[in-house]
C-alpha positions in Angstrom: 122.4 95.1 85.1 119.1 97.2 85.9 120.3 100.4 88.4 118.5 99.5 91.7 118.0 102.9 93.5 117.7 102.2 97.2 115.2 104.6 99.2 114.6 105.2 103.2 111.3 105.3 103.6 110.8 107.8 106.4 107.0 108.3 108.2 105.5 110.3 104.8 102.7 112.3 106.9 102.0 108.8 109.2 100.2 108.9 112.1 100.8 105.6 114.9 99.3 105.1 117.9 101.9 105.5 120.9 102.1 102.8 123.2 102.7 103.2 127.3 104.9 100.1 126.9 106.8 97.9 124.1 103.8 95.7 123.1 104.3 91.3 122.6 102.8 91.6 119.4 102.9 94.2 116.3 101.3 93.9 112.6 103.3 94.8 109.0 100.6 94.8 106.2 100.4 95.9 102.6 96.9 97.6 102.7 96.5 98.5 99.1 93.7 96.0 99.2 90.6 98.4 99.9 87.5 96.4 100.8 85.3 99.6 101.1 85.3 103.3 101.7 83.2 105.5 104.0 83.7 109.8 104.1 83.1 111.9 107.6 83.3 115.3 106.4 87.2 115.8 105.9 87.6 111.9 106.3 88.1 109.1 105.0 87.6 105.8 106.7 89.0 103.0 104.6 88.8 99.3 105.0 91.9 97.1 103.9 93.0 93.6 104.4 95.3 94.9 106.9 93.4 96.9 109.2 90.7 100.1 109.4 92.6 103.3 108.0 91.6 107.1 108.3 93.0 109.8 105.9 92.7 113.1 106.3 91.7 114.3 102.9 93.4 117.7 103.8 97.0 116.7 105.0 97.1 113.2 103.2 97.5 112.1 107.6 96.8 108.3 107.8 96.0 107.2 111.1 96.2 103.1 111.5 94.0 100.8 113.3 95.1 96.8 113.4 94.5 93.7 115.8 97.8 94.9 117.9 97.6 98.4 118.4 93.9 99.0 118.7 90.5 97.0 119.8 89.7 95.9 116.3 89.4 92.0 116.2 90.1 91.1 112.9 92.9 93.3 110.0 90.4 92.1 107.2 87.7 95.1 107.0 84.9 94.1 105.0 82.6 97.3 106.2 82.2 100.2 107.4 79.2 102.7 108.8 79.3 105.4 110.8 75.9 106.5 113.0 74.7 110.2 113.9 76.8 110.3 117.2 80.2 109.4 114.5 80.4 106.1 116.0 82.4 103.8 113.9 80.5 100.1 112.9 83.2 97.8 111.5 82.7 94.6 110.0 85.5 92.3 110.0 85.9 89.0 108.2 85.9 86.6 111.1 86.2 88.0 114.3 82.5 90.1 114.5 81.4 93.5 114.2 83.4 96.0 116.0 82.2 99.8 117.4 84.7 102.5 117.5 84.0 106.1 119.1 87.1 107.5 118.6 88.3 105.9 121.9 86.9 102.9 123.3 86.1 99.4 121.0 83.7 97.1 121.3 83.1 94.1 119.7 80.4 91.9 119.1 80.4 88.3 118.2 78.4 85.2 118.5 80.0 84.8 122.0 78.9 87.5 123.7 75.8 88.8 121.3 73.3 87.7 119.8 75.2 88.3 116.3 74.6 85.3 114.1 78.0 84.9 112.2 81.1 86.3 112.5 81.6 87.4 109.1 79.9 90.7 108.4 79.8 91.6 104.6 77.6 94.4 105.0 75.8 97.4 107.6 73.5 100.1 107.2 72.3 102.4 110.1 69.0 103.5 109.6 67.0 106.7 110.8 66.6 105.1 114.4 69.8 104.4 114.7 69.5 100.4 114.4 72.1 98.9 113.0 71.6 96.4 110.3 74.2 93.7 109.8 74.5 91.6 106.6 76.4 88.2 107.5 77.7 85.3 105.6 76.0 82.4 106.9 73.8 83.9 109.3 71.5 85.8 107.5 70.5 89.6 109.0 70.9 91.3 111.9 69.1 94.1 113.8 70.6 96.1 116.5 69.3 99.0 118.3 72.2 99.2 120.8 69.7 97.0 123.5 68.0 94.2 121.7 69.2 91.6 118.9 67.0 90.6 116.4 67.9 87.8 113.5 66.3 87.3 110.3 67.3 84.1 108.0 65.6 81.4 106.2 64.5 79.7 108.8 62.8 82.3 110.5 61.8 85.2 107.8 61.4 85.6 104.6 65.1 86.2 104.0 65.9 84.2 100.6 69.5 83.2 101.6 71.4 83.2 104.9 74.2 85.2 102.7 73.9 88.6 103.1 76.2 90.9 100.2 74.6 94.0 100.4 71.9 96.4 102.5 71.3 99.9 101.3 68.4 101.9 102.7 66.3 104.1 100.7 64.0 107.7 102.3 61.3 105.6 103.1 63.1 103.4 105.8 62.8 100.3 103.4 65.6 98.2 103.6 67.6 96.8 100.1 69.5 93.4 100.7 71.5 91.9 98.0 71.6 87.8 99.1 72.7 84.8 97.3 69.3 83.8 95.9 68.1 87.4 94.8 67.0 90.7 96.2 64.9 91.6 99.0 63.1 94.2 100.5 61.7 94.9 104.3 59.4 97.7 105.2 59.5 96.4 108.8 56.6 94.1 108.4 56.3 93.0 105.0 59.3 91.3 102.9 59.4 91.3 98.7 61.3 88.8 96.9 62.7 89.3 93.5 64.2 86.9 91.5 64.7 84.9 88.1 60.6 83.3 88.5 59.1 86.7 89.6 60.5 89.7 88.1 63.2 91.0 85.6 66.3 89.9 87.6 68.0 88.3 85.6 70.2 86.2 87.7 69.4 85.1 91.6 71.9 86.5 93.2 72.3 90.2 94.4 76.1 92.5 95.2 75.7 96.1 95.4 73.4 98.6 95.6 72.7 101.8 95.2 69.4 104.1 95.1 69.3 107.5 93.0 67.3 110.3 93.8 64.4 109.3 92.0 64.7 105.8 94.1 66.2 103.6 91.3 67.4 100.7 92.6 70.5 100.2 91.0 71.9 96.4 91.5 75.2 94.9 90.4 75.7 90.9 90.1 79.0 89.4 89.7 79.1 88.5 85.9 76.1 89.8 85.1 76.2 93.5 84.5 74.0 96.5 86.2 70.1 96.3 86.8 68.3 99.0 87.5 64.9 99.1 89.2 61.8 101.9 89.0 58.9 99.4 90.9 57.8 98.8 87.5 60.7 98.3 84.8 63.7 96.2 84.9 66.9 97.1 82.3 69.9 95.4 82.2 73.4 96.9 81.6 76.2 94.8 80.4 79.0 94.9 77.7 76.7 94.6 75.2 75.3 97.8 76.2 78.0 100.2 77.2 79.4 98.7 80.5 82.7 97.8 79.9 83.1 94.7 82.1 79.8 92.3 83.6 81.7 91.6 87.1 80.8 94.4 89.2 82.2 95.0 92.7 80.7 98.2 93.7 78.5 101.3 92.8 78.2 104.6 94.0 76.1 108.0 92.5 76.7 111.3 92.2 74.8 114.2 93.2 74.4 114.8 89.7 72.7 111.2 90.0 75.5 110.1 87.4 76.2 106.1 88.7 80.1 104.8 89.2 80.4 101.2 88.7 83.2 99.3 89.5 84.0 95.9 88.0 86.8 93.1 88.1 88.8 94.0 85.2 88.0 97.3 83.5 88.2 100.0 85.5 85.3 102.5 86.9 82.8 103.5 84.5 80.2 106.2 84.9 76.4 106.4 83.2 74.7 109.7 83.2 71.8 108.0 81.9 72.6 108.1 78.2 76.6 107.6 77.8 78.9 105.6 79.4 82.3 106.2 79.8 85.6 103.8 81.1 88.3 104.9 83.0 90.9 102.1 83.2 94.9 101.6 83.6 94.9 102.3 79.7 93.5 105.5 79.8 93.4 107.1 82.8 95.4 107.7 86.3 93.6 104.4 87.8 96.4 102.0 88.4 94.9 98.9 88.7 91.3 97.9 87.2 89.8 95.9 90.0 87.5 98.3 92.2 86.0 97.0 95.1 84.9 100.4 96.3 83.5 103.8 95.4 82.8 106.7 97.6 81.8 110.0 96.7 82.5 112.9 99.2 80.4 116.5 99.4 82.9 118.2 96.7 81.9 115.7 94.3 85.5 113.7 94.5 85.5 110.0 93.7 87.3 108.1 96.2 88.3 104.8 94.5 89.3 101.5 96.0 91.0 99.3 94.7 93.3 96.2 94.7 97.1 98.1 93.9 95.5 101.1 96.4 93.4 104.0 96.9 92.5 106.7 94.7 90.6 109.8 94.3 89.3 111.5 91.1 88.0 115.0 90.9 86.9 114.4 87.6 90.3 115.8 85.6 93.0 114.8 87.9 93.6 111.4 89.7 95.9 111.1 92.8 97.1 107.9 94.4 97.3 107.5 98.8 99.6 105.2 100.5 97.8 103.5 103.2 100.1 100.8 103.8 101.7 100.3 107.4 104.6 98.8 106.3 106.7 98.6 102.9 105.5 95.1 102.8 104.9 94.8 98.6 102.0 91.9 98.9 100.2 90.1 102.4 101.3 86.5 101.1 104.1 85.9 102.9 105.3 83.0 101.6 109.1 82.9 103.4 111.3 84.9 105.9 114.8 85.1 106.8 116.9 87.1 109.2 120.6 87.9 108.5 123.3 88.5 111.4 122.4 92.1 111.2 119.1 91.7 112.6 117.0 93.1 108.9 114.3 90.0 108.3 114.1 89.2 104.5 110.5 88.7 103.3 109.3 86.8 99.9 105.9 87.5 98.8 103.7 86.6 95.7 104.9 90.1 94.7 108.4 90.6 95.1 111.3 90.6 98.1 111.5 93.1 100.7 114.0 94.0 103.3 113.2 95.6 107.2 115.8 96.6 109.1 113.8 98.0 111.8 113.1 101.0 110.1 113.5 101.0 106.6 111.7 98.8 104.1 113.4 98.1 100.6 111.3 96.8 97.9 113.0 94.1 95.3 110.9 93.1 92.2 111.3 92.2 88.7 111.2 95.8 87.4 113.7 97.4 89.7 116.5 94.6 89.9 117.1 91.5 88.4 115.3 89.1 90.6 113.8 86.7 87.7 110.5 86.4 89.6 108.4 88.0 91.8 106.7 85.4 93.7 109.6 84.0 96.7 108.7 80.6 98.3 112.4 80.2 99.8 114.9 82.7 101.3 118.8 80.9 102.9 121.4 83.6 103.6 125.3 82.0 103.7 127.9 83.2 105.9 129.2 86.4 104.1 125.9 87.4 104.0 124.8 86.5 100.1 120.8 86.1 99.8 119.6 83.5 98.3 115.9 83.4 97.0 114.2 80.4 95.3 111.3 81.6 93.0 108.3 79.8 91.7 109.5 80.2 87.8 112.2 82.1 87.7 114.6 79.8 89.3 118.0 80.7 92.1 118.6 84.1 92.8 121.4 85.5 94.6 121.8 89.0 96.0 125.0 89.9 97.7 124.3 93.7 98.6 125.1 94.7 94.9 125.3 92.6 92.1 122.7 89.7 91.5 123.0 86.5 90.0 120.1 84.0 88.6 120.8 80.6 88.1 118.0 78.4 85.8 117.7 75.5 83.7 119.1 77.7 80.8 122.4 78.9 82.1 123.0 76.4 85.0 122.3 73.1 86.3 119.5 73.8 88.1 117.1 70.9 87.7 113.8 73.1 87.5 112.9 76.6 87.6 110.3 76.0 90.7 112.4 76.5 93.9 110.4 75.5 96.5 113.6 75.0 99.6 117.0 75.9 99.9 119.8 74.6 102.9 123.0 76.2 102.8 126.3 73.5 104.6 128.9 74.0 106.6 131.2 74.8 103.3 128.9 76.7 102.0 127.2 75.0 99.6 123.7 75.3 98.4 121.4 72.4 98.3 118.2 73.2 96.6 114.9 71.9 96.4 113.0 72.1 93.3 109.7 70.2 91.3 112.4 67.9 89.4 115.0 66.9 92.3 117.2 67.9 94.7 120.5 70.1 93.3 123.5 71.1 94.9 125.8 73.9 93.9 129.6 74.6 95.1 129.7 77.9 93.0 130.9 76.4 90.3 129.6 73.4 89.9 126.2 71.6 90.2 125.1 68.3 90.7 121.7 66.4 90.2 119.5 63.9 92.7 117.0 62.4 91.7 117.5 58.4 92.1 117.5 58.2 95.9 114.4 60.4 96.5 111.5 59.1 97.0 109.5 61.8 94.8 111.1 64.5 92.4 108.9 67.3 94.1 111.6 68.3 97.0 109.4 70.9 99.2 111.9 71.0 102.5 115.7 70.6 103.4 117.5 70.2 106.9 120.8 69.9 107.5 122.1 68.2 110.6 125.1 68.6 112.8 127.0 65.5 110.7 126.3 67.1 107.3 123.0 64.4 106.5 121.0 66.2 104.6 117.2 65.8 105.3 114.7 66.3 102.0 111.2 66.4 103.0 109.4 65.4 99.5 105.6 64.7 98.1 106.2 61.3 99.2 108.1 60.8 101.9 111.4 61.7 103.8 114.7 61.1 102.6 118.0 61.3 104.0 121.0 61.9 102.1 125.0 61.5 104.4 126.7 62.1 101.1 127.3 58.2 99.6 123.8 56.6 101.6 119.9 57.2 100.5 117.4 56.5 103.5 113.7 56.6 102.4 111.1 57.1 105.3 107.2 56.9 104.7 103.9 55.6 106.1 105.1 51.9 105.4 108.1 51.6 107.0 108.1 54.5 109.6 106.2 56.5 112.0 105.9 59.0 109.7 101.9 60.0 109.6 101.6 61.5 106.3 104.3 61.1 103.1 103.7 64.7 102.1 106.8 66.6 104.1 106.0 70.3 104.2 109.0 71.5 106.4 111.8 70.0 108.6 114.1 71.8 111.4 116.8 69.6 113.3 116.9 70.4 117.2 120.3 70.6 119.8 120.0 66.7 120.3 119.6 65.9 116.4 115.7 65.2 116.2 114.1 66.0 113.2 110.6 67.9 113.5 108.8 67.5 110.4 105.7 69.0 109.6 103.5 66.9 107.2 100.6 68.1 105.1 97.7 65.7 106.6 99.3 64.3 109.3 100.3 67.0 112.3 103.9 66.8 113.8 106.5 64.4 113.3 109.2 63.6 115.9 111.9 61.1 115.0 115.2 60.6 117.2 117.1 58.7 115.1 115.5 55.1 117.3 111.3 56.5 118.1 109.0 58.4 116.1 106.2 60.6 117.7 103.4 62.2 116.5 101.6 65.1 117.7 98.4 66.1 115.6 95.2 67.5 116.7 93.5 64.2 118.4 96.6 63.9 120.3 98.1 67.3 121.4 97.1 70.8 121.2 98.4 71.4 117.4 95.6 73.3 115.8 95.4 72.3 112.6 97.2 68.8 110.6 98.5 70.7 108.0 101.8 72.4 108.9 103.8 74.9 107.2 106.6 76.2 108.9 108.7 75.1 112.0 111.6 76.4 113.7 113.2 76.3 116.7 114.7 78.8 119.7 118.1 78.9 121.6 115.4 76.9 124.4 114.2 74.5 122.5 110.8 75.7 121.8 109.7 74.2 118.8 107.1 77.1 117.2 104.8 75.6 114.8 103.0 76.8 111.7 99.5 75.7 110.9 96.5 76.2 108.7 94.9 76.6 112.8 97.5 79.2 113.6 100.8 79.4 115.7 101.5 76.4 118.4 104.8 76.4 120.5 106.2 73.2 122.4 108.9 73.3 124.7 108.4 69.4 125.4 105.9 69.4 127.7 103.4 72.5 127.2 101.8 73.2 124.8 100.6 77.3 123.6 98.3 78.0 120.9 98.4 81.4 119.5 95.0 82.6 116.9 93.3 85.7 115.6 91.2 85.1 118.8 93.9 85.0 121.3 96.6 86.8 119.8 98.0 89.9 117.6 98.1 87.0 114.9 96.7 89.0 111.5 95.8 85.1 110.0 95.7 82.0 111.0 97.6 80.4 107.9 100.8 80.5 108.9 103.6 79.6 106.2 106.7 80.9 107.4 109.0 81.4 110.4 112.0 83.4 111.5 113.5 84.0 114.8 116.0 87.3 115.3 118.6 87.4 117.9 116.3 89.2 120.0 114.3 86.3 120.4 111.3 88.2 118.3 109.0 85.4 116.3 108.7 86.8 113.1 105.5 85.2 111.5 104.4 85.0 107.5 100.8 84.6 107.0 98.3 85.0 104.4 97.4 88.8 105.7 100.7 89.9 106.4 104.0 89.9 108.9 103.7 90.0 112.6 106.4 90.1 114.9 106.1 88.5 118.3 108.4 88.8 121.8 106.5 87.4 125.0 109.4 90.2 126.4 108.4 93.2 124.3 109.1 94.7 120.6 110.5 98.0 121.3 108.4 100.7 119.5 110.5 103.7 119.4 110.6 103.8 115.6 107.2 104.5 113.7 106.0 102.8 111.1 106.6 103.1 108.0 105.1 103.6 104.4 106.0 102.0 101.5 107.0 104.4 98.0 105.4 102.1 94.8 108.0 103.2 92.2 111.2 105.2 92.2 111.9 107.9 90.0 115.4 109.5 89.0 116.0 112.6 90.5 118.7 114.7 88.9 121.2 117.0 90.1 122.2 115.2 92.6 123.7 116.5 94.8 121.2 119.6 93.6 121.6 123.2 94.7 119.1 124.9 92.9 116.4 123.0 91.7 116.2 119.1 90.8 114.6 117.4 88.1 112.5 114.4 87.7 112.5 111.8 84.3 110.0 110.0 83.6 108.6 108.4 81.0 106.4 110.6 78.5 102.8 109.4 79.3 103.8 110.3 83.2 102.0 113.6 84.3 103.0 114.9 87.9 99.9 116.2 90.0 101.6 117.2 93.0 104.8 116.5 95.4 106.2 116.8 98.7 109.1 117.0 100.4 110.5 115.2 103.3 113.5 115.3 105.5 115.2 112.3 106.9 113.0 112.8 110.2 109.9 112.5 107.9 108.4 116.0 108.1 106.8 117.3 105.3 108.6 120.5 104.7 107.4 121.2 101.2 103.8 120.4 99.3 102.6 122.4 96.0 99.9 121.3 93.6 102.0 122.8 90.8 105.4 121.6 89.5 107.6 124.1 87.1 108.3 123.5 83.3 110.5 120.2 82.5 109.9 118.7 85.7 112.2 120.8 87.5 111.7 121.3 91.3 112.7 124.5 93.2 114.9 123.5 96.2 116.8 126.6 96.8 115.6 127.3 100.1 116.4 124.2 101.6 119.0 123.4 104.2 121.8 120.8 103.1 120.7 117.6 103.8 119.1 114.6 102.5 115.6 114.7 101.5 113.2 112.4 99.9 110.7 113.5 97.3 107.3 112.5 96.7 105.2 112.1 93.3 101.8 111.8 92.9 101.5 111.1 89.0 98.5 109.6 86.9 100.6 106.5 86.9 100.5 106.5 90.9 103.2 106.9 93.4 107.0 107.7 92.8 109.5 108.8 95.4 113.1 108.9 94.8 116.3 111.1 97.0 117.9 113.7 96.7 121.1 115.7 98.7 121.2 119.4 98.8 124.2 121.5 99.0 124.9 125.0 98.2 
């Protein structure tokens, strides 16, 4: 059995906002997506999938900016720009561009502006001050804090309504990268280029960059690196020294060397003559797809990417945690909540475990769940987890040991665990692509002939043992000898594709259908609530579950809906703290809290309040064995050979930083003599990222 070494995960140099009073609504994200990068002197402001983040570069300080703690609209930060007074411009995915001065928000939308999308890809500020606004149906925006103007297809000379791109270059002229070419706009006159009219090779246009010779330098998705003079066109691609043709982002150097990042290879720099690759095989970088680049006044690389954020000083690389939460992935696919109050959370990219203030993080490297991705999470009555995978089959988690039950060592009938019910004597009933199992813990048994389809995706139990499969074509029920088939022929059933099912205090069965909205059925009636009928947002429903009221709280594609019979509340990114409106799973703690799995990440909801006096927390990538232990002296670190330690710190259990150095002895050994007795947490930076692991002192 691989050695699981549990951490706390204490604050790690993490700055929250502080609230006046318990807030309704609060976000957990993994934020190691990083959309783009922007430096203010000793900052940096970074853009995430789960919310605007600013490090100091200094102290490592992150400081976190979401939908529930802040005025930003929208936790998906597409860009960023900051004007001459260090006002903030923040394009979000959906919700507008938003203006941050350090204290108030604003935000600008097509409601109350004369923005013409929502979705802002890209800004530039130029000399004036007016803001320029790349959209992704809209076309482009001006703004110069007064007056809207709107350029698109219709109206300008704009190519394509899809704006990637905008860099200005000394002469005011603006650079916009569309999805038909590249353009240019002195303020009167507009230049196309494109496949028919000049050496692009390919009508489409991502980043851009101008060197100090004003090169444009252009990157297309697939295509390579172009560069411009006003005269000559070249083409860079793998043929020619750039390791990978799908670029993502470039950035230059006051040496006017270019950093490219791409899709799968890494950063790569061109000083005009060489190029060179930096890449998970042969450098610090973690992960080789780079959305971002930034280069600050010392020359540092600041590198985005999609396993975190990086800098490079051009010898050593050194990872940041910008994550609010310990959250390993934003796709939550499941959620449970055992009678201690901790919520269990399956992701695409392992379990993890929140028990209000620490996060655990369970994965295929550091236990023996069989696989990472987690559609289904039941706990039993002593407490046992159990987690369905997507190909790894049952796993089971007790605290300490795990078990994994598959088609080779059990009779689990497939490997794909989509659903699992736990009875009233405990036994499992499991939901897979090739039938419906149960398992007694010790034996199993096989349904398949009374289903209407093999693809079982939910299971209810009632309060007479039925058991309720909700399948790919239709809903069964199961009293132990009995098969009932329900489906668009013979029922009231609206759609035969049964996402999810939850039984309330009178024995109805809620199911939630893929097409067809809301399903009602009392054992006599069927009702349906879908969107022409009710105020369910969206016909394609996830999740349901149910409160000690009755409130039925409903997971859409539209957002979150709750019902109490008669009313009907519809909760959005527009309305609500809710980080996305694809909602695929629900829990409900005995505080009454909502806790909600989306595509961008957790959030916890309590019309009552979600107390706040524990911070939020970071999440450690990888732990490390730390040895003595308990130390007196000194500890020591193993690692593997090809693992090179940059720097640490050292934290006590209230989260302080008590300890930082740059420099680590001989043999990985740590001095720790004058520390107190305790328990303390150390923290790696390494070229192979992040890795934390604890120690006790005592003379």
């Amino acid at each position: 059995m691989k050695k699981l070494i549990l951490l706390f995960i204490t604050v790690l140099g993490t700055v929250c906002l502080v609230h006046a009073q318990n807030p309704q609504w609060l976000n957990y994200t993994d934020g190691n997506y990083i959309l783009t990068l922007t430096v203010e002197n000793n900052y940096i402001w970074i853009g995430t999938d789960g919310g605007l983040v600013k490090l100091n570069k200094s102290t490592g300080k992150t400081t976190f900016y979401n939908k529930t703690n802040s005025g930003l609209p929208d936790n998906i930060v597409y860009s960023i720009a900051i004007d001459n007074n260090g006002t903030k411009w923040v394009g979000t995915r959906s919700e507008g561009l938003a203006s941050f001065d350090g204290t108030n928000w604003k935000v600008y939308n097509t409601s109350n502006s004369g923005l013409p999308d929502n979705d802002i890809y890209a800004i530039a500020i130029d000399s004036n001050g007016t803001k320029w606004v790349g959209t992704f149906e809209g076309g482009l925006a001006s703004f110069d804090d007064t007056n809207w103007r709107v350029y698109n297809y219709n109206n300008s000379e704009l190519p394509d309504n899809w704006v990637m791109s905008i860099t200005i270059d000394s002469n005011g002229v603006k650079w916009i990268g569309t999805g038909k070419g590249v353009t240019s706009i002195d303020g009167t006159h507009w230049t196309n280029y494109n496949t028919s009219n000049s050496g692009l090779p390919y009508n489409s246009g991502g980043p851009i960059a101008i060197d100090n010779n004003g090169i444009k330098w252009i990157g297309i998705h697939g295509i390579g690196v172009i560069s411009y003079d006003g005269t000559n066109w070249v083409v860079y691609n793998s043929y020619n020294g750039l390791p990978d043709n799908s670029v993502r982002s470039i950035a230059i150097d006051s040496n006017g060397t270019k950093w490219v990042g791409t899709e799968q290879d890494g950063i790569a720099s061109f000083d005009g003559t060489n190029w060179k690759a930096y890449n998970t095989s042969n450098s610090g970088l973690p992960d080789n797809t780079v959305y971002s680049i930034a280069i600050d006044e010392d020359g540092t690389k600041w590198v985005g990417t999609r396993g975190g954020l990086f800098s490079f000083d051009g010898t050593n690389w050194k990872a940041y945690n910008i994550s609010n939460s310990g959250l390993p992935e934003n796709w939550i696919n499941s959620i449970a909540t055992d009678k201690n109050g901790t919520k269990w959370v399956g992701t695409d990219e392992g379990l993890a475990s929140f028990d209000g203030t620490n996060w655990l993080v369970y994965n295929t490297n550091n236990s023996e769940l069989p696989d990472n991705s987690i559609l289904s999470i039941a706990i039993d009555s002593n407490g046992t987890k159990w987690m369905g995978t997507y190909e790894g089959g049952l796993a089971s988690y007790d605290g300490m040991h795990w078990k994994v039950y598959n088609t080779s060592n059990s009779g689990l009938p497939n490997n794909d665990v989509n659903s699992i019910a736990i009875d009233k004597k405990g036994i499992k009933w499991v939901g897979t692509d090739w039938g419906l199992g149960s398992f007694d813990g010790a034996n199993w048994k096989v349904y398949t002939e009374g289903l209407p389809d093999n693809t079982v995706y939910s299971i209810a139990i009632d309060k007479n043992g039925t058991k309720w499969a909700g399948t790919d074509e239709g809903l069964a029920s199961f009293d132990g000898t009995n098969w009932l088939v329900y489906n668009t022929n013979n029922s009231g059933l609206p759609d035969n594709s049964i996402t999810s099912i939850a039984i309330d205090i009178n024995g109805t069965k809620w199911m939630g259908t893929h097409e067809g909205g809301l399903a009602a059925y009392n054992g006599i009636y069927w009702t349906v609530y879908d969107t022409l009928n009710s105020m369910l947002p969206n016909d394609l429903v996830h999740s349901i579950i149910i409160d000690k009221n009755g409130t039925k709280w409903v997971g859409t594609d539209g957002g979150l809906a709750s019902f109490d019979g008669t009313n009907w509340k519809v909760y959005n990114i527009s309305n609500s703290g809710l980080p996305d409106n694809w909602v695929f799973s629900l829990a409900i703690d005995k505080n009454g809290t909502k806790w909600i799995g989306t595509r961008n990440g957790l959030a916890a909801f309590n019309t009552d309040g979600i107390a706040t006096d524990v911070p939020e927390f970071t999440k450690l990538h990888t732990s490390a064995l730390v040895y003595p232990n308990p130390a007196k002296n000194y500890v020591k670190v193993k690692l593997a050979k090809d693992v090179i330690i940059s720097s640490f710190s050292i934290f006590d259990i209230q989260g302080r930083e008590i300890k930082s150095k740059k420099t680590i002895l001989d043999h990985n050994r740590i001095d720790v003599s004058v520390l107190k007795n305790g328990v303390y947490l150390l923290k790696i930076f390494t070229n192979k990222g992040i890795m934390s692991g604890i120690f006790v002192k005592k003379q």
